[in-house]
C-alpha positions, -999 to 999 in steps of 0.1 A, spaced: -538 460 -317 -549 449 -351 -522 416 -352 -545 396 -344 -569 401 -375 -541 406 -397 -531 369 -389 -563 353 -393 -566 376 -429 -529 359 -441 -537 323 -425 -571 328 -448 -546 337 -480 -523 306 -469 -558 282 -468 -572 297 -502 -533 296 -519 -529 261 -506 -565 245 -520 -567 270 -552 -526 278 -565 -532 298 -593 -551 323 -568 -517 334 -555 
């Protein structure tokens, strides 16, 4: 029920580890 927030939430991760690195 929930998948489709929980994608958006790690697609948000993938954005902020791709622009900021040392985030991740």
């Amino acid at each position: 029920m929930r998948t489709e927030l929980a994608r958006a939430e790690v697609e948000s991760i993938c954005v902020m580890c791709m622009s900021r690195p040392q985030v991740c």
